[in-house]
mmCIF file of the N, C-alpha and C atoms, coordinates in Angstrom:
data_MODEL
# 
_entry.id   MODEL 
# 
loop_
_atom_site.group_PDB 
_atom_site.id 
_atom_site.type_symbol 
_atom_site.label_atom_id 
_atom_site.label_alt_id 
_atom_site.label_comp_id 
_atom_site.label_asym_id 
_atom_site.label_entity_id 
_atom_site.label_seq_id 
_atom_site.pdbx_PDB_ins_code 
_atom_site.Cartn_x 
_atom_site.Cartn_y 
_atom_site.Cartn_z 
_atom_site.occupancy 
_atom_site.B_iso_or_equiv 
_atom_site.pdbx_formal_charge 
_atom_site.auth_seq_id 
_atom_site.auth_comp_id 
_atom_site.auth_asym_id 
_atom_site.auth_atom_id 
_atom_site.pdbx_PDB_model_num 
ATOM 1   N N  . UNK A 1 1  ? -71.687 35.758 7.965  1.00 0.00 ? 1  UNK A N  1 
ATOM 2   C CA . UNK A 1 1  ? -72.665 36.811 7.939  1.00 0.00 ? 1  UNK A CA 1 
ATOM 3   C C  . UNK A 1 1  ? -72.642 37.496 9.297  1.00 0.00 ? 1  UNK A C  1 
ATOM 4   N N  . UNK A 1 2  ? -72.791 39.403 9.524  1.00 0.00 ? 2  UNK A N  1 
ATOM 5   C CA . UNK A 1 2  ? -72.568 39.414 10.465 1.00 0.00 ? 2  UNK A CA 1 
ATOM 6   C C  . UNK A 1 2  ? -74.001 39.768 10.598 1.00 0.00 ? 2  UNK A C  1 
ATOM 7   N N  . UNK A 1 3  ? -74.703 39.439 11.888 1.00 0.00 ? 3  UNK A N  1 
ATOM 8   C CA . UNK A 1 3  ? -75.657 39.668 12.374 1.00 0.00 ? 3  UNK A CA 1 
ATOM 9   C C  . UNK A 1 3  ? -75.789 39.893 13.841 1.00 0.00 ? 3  UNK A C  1 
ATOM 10  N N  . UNK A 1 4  ? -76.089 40.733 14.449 1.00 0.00 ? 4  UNK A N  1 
ATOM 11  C CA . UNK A 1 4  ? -75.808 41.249 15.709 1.00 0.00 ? 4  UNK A CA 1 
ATOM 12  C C  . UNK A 1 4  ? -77.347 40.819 16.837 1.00 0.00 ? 4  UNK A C  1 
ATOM 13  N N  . UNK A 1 5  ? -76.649 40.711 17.769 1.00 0.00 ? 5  UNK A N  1 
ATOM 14  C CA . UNK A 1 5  ? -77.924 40.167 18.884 1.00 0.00 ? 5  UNK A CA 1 
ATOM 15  C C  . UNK A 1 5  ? -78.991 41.598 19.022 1.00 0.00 ? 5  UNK A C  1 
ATOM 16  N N  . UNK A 1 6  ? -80.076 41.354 18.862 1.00 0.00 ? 6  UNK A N  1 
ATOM 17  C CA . UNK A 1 6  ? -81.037 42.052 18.845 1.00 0.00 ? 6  UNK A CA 1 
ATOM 18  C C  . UNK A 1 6  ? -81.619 42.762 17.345 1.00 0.00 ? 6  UNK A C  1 
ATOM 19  N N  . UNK A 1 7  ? -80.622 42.162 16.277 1.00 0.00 ? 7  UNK A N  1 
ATOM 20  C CA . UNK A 1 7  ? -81.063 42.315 14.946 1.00 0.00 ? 7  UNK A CA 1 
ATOM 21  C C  . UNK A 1 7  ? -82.322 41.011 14.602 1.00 0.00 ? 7  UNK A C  1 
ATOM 22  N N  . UNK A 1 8  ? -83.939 41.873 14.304 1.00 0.00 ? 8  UNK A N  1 
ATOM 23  C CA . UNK A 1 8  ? -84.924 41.345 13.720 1.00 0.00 ? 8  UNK A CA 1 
ATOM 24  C C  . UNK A 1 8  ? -84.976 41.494 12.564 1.00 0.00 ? 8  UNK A C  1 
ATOM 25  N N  . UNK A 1 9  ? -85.032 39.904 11.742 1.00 0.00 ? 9  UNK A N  1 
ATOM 26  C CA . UNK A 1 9  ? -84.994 39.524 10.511 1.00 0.00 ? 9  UNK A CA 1 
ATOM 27  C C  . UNK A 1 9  ? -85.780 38.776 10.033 1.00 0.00 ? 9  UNK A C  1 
ATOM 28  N N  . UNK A 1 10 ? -86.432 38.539 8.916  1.00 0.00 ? 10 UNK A N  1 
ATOM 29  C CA . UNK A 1 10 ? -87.386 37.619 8.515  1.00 0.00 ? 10 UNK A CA 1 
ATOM 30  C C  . UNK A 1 10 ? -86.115 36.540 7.650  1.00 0.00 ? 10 UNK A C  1 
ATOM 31  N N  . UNK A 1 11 ? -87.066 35.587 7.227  1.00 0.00 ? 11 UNK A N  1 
ATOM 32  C CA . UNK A 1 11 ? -86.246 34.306 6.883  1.00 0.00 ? 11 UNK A CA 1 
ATOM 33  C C  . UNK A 1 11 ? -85.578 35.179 5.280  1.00 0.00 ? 11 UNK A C  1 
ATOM 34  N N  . UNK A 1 12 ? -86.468 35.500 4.508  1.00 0.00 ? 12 UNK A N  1 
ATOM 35  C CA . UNK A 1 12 ? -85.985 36.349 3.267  1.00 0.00 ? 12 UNK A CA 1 
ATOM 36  C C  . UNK A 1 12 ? -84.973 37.353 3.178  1.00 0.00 ? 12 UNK A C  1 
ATOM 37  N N  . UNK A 1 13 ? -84.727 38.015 4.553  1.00 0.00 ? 13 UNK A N  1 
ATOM 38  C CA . UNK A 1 13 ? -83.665 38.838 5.088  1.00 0.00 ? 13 UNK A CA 1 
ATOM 39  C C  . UNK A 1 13 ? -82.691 38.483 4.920  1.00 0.00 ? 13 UNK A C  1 
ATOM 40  N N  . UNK A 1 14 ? -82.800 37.249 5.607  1.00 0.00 ? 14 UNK A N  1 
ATOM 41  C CA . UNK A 1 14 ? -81.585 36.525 5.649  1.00 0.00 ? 14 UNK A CA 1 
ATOM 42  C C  . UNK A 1 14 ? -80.912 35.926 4.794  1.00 0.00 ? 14 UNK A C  1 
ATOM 43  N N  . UNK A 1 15 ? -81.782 35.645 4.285  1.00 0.00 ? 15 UNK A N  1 
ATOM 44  C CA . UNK A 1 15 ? -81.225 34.740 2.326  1.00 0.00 ? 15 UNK A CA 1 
ATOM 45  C C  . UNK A 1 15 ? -80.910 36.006 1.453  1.00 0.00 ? 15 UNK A C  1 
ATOM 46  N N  . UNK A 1 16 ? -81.401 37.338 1.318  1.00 0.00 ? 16 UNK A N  1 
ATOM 47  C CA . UNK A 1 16 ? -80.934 38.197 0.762  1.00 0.00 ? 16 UNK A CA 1 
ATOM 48  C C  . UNK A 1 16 ? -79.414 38.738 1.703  1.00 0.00 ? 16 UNK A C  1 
ATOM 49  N N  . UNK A 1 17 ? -79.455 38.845 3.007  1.00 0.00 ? 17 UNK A N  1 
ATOM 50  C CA . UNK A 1 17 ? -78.215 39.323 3.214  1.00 0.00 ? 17 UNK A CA 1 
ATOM 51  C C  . UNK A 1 17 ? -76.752 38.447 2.861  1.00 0.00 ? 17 UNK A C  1 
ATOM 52  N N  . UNK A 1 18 ? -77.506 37.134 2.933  1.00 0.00 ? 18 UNK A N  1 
ATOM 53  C CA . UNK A 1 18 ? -76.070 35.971 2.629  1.00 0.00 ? 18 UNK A CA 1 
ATOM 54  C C  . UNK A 1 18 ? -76.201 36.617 1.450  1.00 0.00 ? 18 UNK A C  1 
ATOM 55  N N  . UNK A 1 19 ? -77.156 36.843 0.101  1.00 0.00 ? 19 UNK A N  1 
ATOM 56  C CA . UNK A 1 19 ? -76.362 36.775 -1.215 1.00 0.00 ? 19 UNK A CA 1 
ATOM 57  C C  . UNK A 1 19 ? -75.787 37.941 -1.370 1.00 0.00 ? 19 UNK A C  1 
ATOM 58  N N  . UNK A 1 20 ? -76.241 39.533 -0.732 1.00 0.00 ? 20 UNK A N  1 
ATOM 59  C CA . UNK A 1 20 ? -75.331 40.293 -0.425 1.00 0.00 ? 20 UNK A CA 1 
ATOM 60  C C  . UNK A 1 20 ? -73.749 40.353 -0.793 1.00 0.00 ? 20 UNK A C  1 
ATOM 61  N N  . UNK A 1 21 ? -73.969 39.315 0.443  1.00 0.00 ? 21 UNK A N  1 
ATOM 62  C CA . UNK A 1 21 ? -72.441 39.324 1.472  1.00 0.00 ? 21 UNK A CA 1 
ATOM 63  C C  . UNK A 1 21 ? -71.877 38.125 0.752  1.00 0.00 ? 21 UNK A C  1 
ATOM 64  N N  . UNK A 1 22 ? -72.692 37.843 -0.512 1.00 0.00 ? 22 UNK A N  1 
ATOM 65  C CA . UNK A 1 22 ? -71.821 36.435 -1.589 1.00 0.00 ? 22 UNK A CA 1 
ATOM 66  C C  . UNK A 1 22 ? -71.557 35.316 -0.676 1.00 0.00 ? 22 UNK A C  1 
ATOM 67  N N  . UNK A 1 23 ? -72.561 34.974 0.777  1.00 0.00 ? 23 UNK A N  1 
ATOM 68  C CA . UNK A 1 23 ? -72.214 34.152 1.446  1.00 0.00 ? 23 UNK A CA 1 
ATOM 69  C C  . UNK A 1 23 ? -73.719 33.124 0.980  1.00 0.00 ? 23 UNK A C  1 
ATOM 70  N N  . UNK A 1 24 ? -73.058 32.524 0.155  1.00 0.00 ? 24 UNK A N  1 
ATOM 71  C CA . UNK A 1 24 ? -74.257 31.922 -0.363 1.00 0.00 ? 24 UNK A CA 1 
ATOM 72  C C  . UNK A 1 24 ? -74.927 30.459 0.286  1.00 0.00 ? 24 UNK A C  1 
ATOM 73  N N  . UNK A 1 25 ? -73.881 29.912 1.129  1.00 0.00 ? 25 UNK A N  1 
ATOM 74  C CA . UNK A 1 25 ? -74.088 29.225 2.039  1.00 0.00 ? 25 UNK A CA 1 
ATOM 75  C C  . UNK A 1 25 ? -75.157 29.064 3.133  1.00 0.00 ? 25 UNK A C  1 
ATOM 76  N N  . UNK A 1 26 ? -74.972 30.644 3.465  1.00 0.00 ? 26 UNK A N  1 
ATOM 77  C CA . UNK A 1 26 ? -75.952 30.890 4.507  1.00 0.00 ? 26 UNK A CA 1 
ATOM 78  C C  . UNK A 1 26 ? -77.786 30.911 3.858  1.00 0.00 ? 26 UNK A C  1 
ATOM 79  N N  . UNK A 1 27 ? -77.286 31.687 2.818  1.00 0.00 ? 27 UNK A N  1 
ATOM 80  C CA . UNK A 1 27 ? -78.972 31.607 2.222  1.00 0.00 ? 27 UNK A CA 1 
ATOM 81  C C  . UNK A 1 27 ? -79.639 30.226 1.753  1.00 0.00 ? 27 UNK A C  1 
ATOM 82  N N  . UNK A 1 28 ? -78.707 29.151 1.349  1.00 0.00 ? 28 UNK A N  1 
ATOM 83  C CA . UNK A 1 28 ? -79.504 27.544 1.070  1.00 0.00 ? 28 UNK A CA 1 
ATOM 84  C C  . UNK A 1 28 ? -79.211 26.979 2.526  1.00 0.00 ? 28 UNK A C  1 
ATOM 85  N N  . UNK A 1 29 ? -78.396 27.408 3.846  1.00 0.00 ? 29 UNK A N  1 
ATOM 86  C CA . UNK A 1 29 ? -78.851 26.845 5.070  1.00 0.00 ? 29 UNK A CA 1 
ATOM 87  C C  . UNK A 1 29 ? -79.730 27.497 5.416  1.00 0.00 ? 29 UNK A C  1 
ATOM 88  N N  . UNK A 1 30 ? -80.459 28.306 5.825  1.00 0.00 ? 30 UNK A N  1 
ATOM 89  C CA . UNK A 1 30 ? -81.184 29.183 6.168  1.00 0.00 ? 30 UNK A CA 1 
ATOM 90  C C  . UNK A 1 30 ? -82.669 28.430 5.289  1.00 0.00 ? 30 UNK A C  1 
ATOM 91  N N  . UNK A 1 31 ? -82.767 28.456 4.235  1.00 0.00 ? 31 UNK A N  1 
ATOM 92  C CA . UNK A 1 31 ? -83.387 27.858 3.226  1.00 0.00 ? 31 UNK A CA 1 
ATOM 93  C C  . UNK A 1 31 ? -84.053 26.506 3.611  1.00 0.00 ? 31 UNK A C  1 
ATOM 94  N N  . UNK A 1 32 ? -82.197 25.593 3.851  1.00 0.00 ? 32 UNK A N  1 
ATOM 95  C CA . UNK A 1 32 ? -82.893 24.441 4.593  1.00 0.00 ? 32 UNK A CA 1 
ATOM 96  C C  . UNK A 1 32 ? -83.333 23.967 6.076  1.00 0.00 ? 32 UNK A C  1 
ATOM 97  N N  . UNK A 1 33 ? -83.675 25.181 6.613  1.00 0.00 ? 33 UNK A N  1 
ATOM 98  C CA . UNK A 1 33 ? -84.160 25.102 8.002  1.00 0.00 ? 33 UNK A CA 1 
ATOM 99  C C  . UNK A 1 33 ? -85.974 25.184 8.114  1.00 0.00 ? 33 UNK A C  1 
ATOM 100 N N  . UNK A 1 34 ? -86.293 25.353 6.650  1.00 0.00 ? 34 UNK A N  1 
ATOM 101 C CA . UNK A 1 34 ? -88.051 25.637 6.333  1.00 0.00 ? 34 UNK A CA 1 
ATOM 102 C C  . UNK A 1 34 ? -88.448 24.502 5.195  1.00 0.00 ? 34 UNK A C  1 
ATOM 103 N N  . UNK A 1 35 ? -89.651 24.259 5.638  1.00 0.00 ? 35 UNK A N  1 
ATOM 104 C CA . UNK A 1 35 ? -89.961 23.361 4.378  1.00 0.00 ? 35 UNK A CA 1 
ATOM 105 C C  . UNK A 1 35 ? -90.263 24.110 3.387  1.00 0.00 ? 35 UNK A C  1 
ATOM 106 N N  . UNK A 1 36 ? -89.539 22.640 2.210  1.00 0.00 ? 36 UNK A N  1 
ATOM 107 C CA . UNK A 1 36 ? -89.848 22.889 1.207  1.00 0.00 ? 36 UNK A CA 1 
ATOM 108 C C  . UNK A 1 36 ? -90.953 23.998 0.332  1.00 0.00 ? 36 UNK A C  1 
ATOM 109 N N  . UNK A 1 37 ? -92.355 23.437 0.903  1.00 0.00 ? 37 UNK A N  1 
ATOM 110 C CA . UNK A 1 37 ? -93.539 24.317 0.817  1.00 0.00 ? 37 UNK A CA 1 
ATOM 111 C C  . UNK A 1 37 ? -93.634 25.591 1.127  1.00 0.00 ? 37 UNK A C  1 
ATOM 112 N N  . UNK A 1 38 ? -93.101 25.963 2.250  1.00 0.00 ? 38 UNK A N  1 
ATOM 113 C CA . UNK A 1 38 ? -93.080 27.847 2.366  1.00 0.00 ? 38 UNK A CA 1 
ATOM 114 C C  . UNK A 1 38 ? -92.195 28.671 1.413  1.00 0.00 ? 38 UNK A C  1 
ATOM 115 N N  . UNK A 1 39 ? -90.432 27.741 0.668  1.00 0.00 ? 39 UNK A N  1 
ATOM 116 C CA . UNK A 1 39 ? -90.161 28.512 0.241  1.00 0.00 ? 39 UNK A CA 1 
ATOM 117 C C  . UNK A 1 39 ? -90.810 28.725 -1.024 1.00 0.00 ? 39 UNK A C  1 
ATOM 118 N N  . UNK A 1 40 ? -91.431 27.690 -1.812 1.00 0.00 ? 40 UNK A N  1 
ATOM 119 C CA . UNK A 1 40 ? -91.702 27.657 -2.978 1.00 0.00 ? 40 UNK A CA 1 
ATOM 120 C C  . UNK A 1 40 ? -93.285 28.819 -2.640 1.00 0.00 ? 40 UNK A C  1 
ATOM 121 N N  . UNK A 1 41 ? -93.918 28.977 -1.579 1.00 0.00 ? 41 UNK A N  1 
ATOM 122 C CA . UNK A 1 41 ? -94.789 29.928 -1.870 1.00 0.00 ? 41 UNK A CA 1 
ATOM 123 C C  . UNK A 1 41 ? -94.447 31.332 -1.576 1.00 0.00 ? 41 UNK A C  1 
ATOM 124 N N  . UNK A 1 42 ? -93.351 31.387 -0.896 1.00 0.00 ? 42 UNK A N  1 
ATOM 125 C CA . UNK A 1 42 ? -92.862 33.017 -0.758 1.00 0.00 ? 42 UNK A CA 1 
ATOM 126 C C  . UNK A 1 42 ? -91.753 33.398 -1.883 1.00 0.00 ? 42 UNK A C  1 
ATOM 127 N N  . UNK A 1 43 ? -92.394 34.078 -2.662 1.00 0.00 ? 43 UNK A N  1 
ATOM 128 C CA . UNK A 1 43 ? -91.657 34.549 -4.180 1.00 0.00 ? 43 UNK A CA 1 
ATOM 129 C C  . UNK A 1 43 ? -90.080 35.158 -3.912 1.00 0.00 ? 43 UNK A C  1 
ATOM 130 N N  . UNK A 1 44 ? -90.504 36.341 -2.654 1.00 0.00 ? 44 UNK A N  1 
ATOM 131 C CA . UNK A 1 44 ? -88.841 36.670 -2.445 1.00 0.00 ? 44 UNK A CA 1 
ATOM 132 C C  . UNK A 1 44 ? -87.254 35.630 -1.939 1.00 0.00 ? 44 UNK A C  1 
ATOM 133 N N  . UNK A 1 45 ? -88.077 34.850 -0.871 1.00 0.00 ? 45 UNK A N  1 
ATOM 134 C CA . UNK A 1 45 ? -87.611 33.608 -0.468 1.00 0.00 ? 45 UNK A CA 1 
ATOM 135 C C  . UNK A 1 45 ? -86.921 32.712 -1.342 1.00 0.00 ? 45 UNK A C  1 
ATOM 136 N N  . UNK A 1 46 ? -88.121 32.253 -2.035 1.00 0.00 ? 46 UNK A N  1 
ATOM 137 C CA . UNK A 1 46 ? -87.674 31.653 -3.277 1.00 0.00 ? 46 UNK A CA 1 
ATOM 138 C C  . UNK A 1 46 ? -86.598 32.499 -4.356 1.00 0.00 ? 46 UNK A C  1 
ATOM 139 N N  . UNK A 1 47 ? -86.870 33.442 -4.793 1.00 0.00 ? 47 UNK A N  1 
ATOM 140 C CA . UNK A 1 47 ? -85.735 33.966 -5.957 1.00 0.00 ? 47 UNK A CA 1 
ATOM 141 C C  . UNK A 1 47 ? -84.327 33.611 -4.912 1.00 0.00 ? 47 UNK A C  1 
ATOM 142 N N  . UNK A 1 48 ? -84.473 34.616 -3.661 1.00 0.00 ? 48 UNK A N  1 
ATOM 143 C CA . UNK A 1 48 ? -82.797 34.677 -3.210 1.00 0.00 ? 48 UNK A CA 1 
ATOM 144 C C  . UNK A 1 48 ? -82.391 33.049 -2.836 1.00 0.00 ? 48 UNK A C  1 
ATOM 145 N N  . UNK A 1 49 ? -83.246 32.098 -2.619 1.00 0.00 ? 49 UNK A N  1 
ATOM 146 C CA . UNK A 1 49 ? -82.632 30.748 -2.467 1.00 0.00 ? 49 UNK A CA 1 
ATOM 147 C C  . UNK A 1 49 ? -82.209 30.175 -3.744 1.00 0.00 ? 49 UNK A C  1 
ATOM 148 N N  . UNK A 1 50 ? -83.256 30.461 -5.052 1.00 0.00 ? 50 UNK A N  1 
ATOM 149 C CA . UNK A 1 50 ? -82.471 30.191 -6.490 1.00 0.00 ? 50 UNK A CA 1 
ATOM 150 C C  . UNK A 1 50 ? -81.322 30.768 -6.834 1.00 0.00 ? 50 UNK A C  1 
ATOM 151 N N  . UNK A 1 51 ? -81.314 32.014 -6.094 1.00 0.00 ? 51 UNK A N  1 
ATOM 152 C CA . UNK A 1 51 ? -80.042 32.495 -7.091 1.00 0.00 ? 51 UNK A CA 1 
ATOM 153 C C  . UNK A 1 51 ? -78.464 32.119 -6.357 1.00 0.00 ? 51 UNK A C  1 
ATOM 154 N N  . UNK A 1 52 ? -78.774 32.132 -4.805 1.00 0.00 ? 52 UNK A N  1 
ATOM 155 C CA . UNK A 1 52 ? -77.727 31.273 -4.172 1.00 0.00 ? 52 UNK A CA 1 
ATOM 156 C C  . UNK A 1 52 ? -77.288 29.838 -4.522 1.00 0.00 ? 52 UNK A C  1 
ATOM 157 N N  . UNK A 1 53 ? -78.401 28.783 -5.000 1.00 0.00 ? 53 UNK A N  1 
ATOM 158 C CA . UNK A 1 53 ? -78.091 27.543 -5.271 1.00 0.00 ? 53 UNK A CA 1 
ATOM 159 C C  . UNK A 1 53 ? -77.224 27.741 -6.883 1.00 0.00 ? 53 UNK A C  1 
ATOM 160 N N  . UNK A 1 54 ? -77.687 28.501 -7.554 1.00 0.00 ? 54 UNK A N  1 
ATOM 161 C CA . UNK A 1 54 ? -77.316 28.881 -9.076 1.00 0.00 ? 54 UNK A CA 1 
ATOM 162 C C  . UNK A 1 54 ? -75.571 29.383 -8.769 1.00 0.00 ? 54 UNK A C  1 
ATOM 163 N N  . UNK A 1 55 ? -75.779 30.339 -7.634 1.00 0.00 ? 55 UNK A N  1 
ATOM 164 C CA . UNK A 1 55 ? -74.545 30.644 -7.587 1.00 0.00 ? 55 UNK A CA 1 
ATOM 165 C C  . UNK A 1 55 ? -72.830 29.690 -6.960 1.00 0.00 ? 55 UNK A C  1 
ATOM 166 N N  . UNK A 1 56 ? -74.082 29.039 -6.534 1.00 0.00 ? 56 UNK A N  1 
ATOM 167 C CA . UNK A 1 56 ? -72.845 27.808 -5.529 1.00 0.00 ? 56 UNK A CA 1 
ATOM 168 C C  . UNK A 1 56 ? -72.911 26.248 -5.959 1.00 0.00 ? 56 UNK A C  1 
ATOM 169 N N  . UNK A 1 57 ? -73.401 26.549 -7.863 1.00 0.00 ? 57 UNK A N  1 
ATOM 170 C CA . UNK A 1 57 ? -73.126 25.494 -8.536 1.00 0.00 ? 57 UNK A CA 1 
ATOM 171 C C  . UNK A 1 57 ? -74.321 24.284 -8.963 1.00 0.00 ? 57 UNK A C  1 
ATOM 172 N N  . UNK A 1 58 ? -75.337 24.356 -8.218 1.00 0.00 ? 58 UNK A N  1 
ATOM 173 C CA . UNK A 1 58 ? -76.271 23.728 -8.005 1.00 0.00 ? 58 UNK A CA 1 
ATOM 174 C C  . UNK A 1 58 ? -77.471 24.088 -8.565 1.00 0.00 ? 58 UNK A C  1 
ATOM 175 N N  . UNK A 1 59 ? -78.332 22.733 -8.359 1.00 0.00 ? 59 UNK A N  1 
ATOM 176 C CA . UNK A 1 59 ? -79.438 22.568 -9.269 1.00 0.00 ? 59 UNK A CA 1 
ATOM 177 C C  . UNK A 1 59 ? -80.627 22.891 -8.599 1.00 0.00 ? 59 UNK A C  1 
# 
């Protein structure tokens, strides 16, 4: 993912730009750097971390 020094991003940013960029990696690491509990209450968070795990095989 390219992300440049002085680029401000929220955590959802970031999980949407990995699935973007089909780097789906980055959005379930990114994912697993927060607990459990925040992603399941932030709706955007949550979709782009489901659809990365969906996409990279996982449950």
């Amino acid at each position: 993912m390219d992300v440049k020094t002085g680029d401000v991003l929220t955590i959802a940013d970031l999980s949407k730009k990995g699935w973007q960029e089909r780097d789906y990696s980055t959005s379930i690491k990114v994912a697993g750097k927060i607990p459990q509990a925040i992603i399941q209450e932030d709706p955007k968070l949550l979709m782009w971390y489901d659809k990365a795990v969906t996409r990279m095989g996982g449950e």
